[in-house]
C-alpha positions in Angstrom: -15.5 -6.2 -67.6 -18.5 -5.4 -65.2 -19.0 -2.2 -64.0 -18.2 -1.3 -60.4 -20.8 -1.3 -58.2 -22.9 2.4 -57.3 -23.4 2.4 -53.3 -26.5 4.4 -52.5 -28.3 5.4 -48.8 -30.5 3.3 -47.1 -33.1 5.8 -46.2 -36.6 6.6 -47.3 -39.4 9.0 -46.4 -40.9 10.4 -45.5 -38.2 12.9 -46.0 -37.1 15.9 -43.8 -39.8 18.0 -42.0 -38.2 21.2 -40.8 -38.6 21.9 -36.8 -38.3 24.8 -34.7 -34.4 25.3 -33.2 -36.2 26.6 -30.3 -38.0 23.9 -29.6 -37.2 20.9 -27.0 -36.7 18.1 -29.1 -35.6 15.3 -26.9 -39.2 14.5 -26.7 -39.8 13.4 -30.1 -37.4 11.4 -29.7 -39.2 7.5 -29.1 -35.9 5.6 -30.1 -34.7 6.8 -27.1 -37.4 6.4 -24.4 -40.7 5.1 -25.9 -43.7 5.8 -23.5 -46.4 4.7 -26.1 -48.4 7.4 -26.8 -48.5 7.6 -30.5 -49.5 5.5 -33.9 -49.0 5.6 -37.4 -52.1 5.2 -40.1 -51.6 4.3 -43.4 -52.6 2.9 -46.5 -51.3 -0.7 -48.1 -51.6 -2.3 -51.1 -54.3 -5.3 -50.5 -52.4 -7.6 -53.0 -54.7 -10.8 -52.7 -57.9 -8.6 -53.8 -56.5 -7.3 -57.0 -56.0 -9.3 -60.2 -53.8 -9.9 -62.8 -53.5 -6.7 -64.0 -52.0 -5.1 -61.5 -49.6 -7.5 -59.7 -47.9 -9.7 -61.1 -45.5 -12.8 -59.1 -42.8 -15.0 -60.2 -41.9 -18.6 -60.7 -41.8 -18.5 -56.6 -44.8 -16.9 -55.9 -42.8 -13.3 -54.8 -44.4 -10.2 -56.4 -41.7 -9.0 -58.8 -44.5 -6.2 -60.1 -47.1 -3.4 -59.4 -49.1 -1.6 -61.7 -50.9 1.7 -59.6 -54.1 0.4 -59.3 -57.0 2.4 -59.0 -58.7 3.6 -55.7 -61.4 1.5 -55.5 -62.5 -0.1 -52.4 -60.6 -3.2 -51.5 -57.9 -2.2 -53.5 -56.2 -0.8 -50.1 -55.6 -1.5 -46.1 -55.9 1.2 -43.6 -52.8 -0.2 -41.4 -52.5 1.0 -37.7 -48.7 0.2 -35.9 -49.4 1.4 -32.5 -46.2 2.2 -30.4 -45.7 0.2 -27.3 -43.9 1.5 -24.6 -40.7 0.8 -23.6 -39.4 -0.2 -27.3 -36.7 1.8 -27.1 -32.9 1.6 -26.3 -32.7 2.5 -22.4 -30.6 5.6 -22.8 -31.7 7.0 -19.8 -29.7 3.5 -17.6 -26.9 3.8 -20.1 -26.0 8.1 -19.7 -26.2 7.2 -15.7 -23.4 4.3 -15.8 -21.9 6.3 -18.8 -21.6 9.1 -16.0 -20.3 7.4 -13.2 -17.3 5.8 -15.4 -14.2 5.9 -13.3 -12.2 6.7 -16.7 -13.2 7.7 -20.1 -11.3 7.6 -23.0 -11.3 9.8 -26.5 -13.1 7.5 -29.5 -12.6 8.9 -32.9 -15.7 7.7 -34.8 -15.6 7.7 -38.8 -18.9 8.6 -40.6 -18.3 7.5 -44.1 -21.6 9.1 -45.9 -22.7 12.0 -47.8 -21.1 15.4 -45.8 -22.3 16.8 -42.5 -23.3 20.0 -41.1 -20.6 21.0 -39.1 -22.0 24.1 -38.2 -25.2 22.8 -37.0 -25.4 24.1 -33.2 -26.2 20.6 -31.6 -22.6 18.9 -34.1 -20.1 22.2 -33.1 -19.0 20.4 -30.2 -19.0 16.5 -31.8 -16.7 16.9 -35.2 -12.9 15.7 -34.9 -10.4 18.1 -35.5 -7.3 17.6 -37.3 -5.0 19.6 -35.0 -2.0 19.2 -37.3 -3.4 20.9 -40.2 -3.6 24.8 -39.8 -6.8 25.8 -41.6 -7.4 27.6 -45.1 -3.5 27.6 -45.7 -3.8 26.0 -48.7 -0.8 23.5 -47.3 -0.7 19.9 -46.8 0.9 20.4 -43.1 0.9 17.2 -41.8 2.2 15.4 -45.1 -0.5 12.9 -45.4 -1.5 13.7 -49.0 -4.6 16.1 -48.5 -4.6 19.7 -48.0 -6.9 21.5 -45.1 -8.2 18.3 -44.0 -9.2 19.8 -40.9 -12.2 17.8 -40.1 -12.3 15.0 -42.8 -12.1 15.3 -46.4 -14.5 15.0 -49.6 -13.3 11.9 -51.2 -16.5 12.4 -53.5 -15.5 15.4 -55.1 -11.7 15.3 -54.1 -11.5 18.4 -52.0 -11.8 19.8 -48.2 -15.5 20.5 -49.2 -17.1 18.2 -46.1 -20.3 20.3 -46.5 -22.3 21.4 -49.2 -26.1 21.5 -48.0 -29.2 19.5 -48.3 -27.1 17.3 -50.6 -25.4 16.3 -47.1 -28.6 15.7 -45.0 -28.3 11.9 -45.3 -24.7 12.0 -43.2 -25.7 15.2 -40.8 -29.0 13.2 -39.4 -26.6 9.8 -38.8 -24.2 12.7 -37.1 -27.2 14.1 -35.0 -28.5 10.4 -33.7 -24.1 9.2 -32.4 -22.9 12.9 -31.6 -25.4 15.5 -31.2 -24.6 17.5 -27.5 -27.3 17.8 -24.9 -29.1 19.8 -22.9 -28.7 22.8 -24.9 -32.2 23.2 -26.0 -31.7 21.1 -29.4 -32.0 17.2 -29.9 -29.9 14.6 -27.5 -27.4 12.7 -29.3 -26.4 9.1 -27.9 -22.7 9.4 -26.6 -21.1 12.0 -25.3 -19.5 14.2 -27.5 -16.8 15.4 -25.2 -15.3 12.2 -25.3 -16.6 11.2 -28.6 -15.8 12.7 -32.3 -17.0 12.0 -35.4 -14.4 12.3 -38.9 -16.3 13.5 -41.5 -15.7 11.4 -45.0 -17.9 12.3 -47.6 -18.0 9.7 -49.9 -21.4 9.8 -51.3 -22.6 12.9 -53.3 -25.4 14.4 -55.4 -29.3 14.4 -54.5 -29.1 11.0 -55.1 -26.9 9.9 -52.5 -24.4 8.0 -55.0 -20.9 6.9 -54.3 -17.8 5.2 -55.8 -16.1 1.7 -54.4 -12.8 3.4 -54.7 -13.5 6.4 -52.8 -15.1 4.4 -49.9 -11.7 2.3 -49.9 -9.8 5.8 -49.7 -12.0 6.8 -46.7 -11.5 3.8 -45.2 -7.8 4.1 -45.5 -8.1 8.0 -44.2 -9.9 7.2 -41.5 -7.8 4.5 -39.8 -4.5 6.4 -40.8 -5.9 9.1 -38.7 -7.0 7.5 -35.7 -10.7 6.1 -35.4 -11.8 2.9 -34.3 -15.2 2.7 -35.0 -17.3 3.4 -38.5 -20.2 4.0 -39.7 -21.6 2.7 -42.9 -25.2 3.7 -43.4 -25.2 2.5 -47.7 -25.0 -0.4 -49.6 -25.3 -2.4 -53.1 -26.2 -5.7 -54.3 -23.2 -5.8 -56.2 -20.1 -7.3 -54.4 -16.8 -5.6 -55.1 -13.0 -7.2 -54.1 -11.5 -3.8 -53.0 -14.2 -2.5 -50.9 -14.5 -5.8 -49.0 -10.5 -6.6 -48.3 -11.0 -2.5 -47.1 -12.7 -3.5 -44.4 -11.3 -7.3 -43.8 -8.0 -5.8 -43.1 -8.8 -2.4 -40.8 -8.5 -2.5 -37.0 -11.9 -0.8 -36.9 -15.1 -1.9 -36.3 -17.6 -1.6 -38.7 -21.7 -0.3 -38.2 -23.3 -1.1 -41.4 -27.1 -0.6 -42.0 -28.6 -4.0 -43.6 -30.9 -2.3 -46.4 -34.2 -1.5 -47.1 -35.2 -4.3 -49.3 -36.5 -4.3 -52.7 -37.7 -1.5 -55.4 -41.8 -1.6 -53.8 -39.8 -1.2 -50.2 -40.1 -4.9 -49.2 -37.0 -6.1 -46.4 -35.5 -9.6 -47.6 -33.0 -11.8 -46.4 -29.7 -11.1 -47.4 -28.1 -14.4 -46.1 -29.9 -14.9 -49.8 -29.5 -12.5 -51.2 -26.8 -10.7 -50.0 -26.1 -6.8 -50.0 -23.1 -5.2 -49.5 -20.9 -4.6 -47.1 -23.4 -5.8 -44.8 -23.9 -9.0 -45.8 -19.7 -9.5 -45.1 -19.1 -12.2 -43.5 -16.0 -10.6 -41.2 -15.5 -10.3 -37.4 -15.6 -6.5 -37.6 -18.5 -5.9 -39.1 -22.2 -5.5 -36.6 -25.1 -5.4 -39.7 -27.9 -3.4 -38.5 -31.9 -3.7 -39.1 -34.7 -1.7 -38.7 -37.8 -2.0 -35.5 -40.6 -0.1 -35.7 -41.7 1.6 -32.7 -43.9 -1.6 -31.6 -40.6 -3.9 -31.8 -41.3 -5.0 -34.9 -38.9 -5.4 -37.8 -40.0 -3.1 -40.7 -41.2 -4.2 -43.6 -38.7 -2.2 -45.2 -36.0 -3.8 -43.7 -33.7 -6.5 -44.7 -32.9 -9.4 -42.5 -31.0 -12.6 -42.0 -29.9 -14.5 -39.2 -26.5 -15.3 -40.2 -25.9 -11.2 -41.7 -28.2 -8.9 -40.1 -26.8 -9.4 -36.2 -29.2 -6.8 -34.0 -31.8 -4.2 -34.9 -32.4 -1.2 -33.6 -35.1 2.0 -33.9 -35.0 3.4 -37.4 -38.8 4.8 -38.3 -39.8 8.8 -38.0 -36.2 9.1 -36.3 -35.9 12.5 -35.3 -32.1 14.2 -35.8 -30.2 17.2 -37.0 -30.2 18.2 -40.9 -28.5 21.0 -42.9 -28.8 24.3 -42.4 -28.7 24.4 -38.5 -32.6 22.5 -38.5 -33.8 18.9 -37.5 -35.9 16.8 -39.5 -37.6 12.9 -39.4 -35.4 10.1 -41.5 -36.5 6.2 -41.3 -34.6 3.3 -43.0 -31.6 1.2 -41.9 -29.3 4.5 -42.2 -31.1 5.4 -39.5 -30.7 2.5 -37.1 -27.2 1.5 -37.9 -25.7 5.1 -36.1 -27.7 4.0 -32.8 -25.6 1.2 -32.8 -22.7 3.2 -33.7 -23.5 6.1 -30.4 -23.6 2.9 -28.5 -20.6 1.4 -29.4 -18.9 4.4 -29.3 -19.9 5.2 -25.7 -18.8 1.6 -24.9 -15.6 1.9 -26.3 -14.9 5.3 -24.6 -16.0 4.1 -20.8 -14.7 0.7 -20.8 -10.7 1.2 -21.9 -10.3 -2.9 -21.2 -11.9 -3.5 -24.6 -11.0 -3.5 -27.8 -13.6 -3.3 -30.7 -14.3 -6.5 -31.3 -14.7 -7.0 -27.5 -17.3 -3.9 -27.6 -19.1 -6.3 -30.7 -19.2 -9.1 -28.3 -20.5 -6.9 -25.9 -23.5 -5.3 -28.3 -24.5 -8.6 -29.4 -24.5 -10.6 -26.2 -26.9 -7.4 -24.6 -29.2 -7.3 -27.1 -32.5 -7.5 -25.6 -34.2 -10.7 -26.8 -37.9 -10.2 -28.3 -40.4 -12.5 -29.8 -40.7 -10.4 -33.0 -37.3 -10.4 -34.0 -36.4 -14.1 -33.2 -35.8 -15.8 -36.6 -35.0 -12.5 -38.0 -31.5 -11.2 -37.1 -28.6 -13.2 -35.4 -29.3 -12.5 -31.7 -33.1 -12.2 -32.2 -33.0 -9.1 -30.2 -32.6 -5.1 -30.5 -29.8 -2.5 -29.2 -30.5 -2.0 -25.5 -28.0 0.8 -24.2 -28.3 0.1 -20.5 -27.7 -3.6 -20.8 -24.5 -2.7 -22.8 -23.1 -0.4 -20.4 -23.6 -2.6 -18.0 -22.6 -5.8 -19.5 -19.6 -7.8 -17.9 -19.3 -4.8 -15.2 -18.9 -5.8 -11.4 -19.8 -4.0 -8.5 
């Protein structure tokens, strides 16, 4: 019998660097309005000027391994992205028509991850509440199996445990980018977290970020017995596995799902060959997620695939809340796939006409169209915020 798959994150560094409370945040924030003014240097493997020794490629021609070489010129690229204004969502049109929505309604969102902060200043107001359990009781009060479920559950550990701290930064930065409130001196989440709540399901535990198929099925069970429509799956393997993927065939919700960050030397690849999971599923309530730098292009970290990677949004030096009531820069496809989910959520909330996989329609069909990402992902374009809002609206 093979062994069940191990999901793990889809993020990489450059890890979390701590940031004042005090501080305004909103403008390190380039996902969401991207005026230019900033570029990132580094160094790359040259891998046509070494030899033999260090890299070696396959049958194909695709590296498959890279011995450190030494630092000697040649051996490395200085590599300069520059950021080009306006490659960003257009959060700025999408709060206004957000705003001036004649009715709003209340959108449970389900973060299936590690844990989250739920004490972080900029989350108190975001995280669902479970008003038919009475807290630290020690009773299951509403019958449904778990005891003090009051915001989610740990389906890692088995317990009410939601938050255990830095193990859980992974799923309180995703919170931070849907949820996090504004203009109260922190960071600006996407949606408005009046309306919109996020259920916390810790699925994935330890430093590593590690998780079970048959506590994600669980969470996914929780999470639509209790009410949310929309999910957000920032993890994935290469292994398929039955349980996980008739999970999400059969729920009513739809499903965010970061596309990956490609191979062991951090190399995207295309997972309509090689496909990752869940977001290479092939279902109608799934949106796969990549990753665009903050010049539009895709990064070469992140997977693609025009039949299973549909849109991509920001996901490099994103700026969002981490444990212990601080904020700190994430990049991969964990990062981009919960832009998509804020979106979608605010969507959902201020147009009560649609259903999920109407708000999917409407995601994909706004996407805004770019030559850098044609040939890449389904729609060959990136979230755009304002044209969703706005999409299919009269008047």
């Amino acid at each position: 019998m093979s062994q069940a798959p191990a999901y793990r994150l889809f993020d990489y560094g450059p890890g979390v660097a701590n940031l004042s409370t005090g501080d305004n945040l909103s403008d390190y924030q380039w996902a969401l309005k991207n005026e230019g003014r900033f570029r990132r240097i580094r160094s790359q493997l040259n891998l046509e000027s070494l030899g033999g020794l260090y890299v070696h490629r396959n049958e194909t021609g695709a590296v498959d391994a890279i011995a450190l070489p030494r630092l000697e010129p040649g051996n490395f690229d200085k590599v300069t992205t520059e950021a080009v204004a306006g490659m960003d969502i257009n959060i700025s049109q999408a709060w206004e028509l957000y705003d001036q929505a004649p009715s709003k309604r209340q959108t449970l969102v389900a973060v299936i991850d590690t844990g989250i902060d739920t004490s972080h200043p900029d989350l108190a107001n975001a995280i669902w509440v479970n008003e038919d359990e009475v807290p630290g009781d020690g009773i299951d009060n509403d019958g449904n199996g778990y005891i003090d479920d009051v915001n989610g559950w740990d389906f890692f550990y088995d317990n009410n445990q939601i938050y255990l701290g830095s193990e859980d930064d992974h799923g309180t930065h995703g919170a931070g980018t849907i949820a996090a409130g504004r203009s109260n001196g922190g960071m600006a989440g996407i949606t408005d977290n009046q309306y919109v709540k996020l259920m916390v399901l810790k699925a994935l535990g330890t430093e590593n970020g590690m998780g079970a198929p048959e506590d994600i099925v669980e969470a996914i069970h929780y999470a639509e017995a209790n009410g949310a429509v929309i999910c957000n799956l920032s993890f994935g393997s290469t292994e398929y596995d039955e349980s996980v993927a008739q999970a999400i065939q059969n729920s009513n919700m739809l499903f965010v799902v970061a596309a990956g960050n490609g191979d062991r030397y951090g190399n995207g690849y295309d997972i309509d060959q090689y496909p990752v999971y869940p977001a290479s599923l092939p279902f109608d309530n799934v949106i796969t997620v990549g990753n665009i730098l903050f010049d539009g292009n895709l990064d070469e970290s992140s997977n693609y695939g025009v039949q299973n990677v549909d849109l991509a949004a920001p996901g490099v030096y994103i700026l969002s809340t981490v444990s212990n009531n601080e904020y700190g820069y994430m990049s991969g496809t964990s990062m981009a796939a919960p832009m998509v989910t804020g979106v979608a959520a605010m969507v959902y909330s201020s147009r009560p006409d649609l259903s999920v996989l109407g708000v999917k329609e409407v995601l994909l069909n706004s996407a805004r169209r770019t030559e850098q990402l044609a040939g890449k992902v389904l729609t060959g374009g990136m979230l755009d915020a304002g044209a969703a809002m706005s999409y299919g609206q009269t008047g």
